[in-house]
C-alpha positions in Angstrom: 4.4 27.7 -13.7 4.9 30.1 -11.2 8.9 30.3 -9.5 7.9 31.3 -5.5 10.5 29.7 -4.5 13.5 31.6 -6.1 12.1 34.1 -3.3 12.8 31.9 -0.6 16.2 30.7 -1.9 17.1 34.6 -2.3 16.4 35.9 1.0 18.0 32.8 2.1 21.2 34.2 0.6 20.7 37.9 1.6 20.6 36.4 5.7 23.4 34.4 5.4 25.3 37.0 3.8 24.3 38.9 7.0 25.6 36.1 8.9 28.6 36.0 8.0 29.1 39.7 7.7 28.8 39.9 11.6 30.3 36.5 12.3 33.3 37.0 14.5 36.0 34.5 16.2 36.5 35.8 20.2 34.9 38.3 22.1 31.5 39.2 20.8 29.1 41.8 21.9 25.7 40.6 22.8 24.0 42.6 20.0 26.2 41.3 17.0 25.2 37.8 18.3 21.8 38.0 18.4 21.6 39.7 14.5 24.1 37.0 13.9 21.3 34.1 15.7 18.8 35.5 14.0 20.0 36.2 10.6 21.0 32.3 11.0 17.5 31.5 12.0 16.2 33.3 8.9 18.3 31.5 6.3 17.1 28.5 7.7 13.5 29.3 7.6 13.4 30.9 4.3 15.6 27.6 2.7 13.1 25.3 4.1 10.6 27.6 2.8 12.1 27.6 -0.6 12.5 23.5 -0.6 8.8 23.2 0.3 7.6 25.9 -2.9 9.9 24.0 -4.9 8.5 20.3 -4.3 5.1 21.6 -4.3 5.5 22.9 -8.0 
């Protein structure tokens, strides 16, 4: 049986650690929001990743 998905669920991890790294309450700079968007985005895609190699095996 091969484990794909702890990929998924690991890279999920790495971009939300990213996400909250450069999470920040007031005035934020358009560039820190966007890595902040798109780490966010890229949690999400690699968890639903990770939940679809996990029911498939």
């Amino acid at each position: 049986m091969k484990k794909d998905y702890i990929r998924f669920f690991a890279l999920s991890l790495v971009f939300l650690g990213v996400a909250i790294a450069f999470y920040a309450q007031g005035g934020v700079p358009i560039g820190r929001f966007l890595l902040f968007f798109i780490s966010g985005a890229a949690c999400g895609v690699n968890l639903a990743q990770g939940i679809i190699s996990l029911r498939k095996s």
